[in-house]
C-alpha positions as CSV (number, residue, x, y, z in Angstrom):
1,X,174.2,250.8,108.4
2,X,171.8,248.1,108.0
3,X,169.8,248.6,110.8
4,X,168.9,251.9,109.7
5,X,168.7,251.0,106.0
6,X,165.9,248.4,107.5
7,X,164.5,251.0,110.0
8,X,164.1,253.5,106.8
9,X,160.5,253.6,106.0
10,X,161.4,256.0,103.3
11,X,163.2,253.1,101.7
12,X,161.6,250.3,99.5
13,X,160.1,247.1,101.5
14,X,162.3,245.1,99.5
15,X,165.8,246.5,100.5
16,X,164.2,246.8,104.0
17,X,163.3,243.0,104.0
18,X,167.2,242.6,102.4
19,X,168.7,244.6,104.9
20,X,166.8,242.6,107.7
21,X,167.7,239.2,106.1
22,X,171.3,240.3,105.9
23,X,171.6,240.9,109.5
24,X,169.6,237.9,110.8
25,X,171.8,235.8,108.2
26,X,175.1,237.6,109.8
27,X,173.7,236.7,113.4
28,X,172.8,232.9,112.0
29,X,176.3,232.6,111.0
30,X,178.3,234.1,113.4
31,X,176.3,231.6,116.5
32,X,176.8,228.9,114.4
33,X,180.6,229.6,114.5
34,X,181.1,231.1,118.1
35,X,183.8,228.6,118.8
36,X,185.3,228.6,115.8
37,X,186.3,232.3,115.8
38,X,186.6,232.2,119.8
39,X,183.8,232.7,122.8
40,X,184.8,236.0,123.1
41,X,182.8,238.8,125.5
42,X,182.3,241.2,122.4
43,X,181.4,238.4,120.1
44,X,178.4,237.9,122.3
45,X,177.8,241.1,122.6
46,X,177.8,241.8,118.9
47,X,175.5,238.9,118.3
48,X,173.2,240.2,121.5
49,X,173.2,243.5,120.3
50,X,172.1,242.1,116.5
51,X,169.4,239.8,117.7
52,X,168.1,243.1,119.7
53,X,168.4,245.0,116.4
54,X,166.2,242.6,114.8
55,X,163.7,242.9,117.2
56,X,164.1,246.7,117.2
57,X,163.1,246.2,113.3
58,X,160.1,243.8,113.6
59,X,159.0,245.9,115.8
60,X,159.1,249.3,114.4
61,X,158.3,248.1,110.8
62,X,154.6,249.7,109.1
63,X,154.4,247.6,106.6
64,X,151.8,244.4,107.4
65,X,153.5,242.3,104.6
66,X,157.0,242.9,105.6
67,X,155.4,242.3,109.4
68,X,154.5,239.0,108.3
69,X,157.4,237.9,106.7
70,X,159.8,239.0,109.6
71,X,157.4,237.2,112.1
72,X,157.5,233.9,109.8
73,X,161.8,234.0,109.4
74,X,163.2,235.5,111.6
């Protein structure tokens, strides 16, 4: 649901940017704690399958501000 919500053109650049920063955040945290919750197979996968999301995103996004800003954090 995020993805798309960040994918969404028709939506603001702000909850696009949100959207985005909520995913790389959920990515951030979930790495940091990989051991923690257990080194599973679809743990990595989930985390994989964010970080290609974000690029998915920065990619795909039309907006040269929102460009810059994903290029700079994330």
């Amino acid at each position: 649901m995020l993805q798309e919500m960040a994918l969404d053109q028709s939506q603001s650049p702000w909850r696009r940017l949100a959207a985005t920063k909520a995913i790389s955040d959920l990515r951030t945290d979930l790495s940091a704690r990989v051991e923690e919750l257990g080194n599973t197979d679809e743990l990595n996968k989930l985390i994989m399958e964010m970080g290609t999301g974000l690029e998915n995103i920065k990619a795909t996004e039309t907006n040269a501000d929102l460009r810059n800003i994903y290029e700079q954090q994330f």
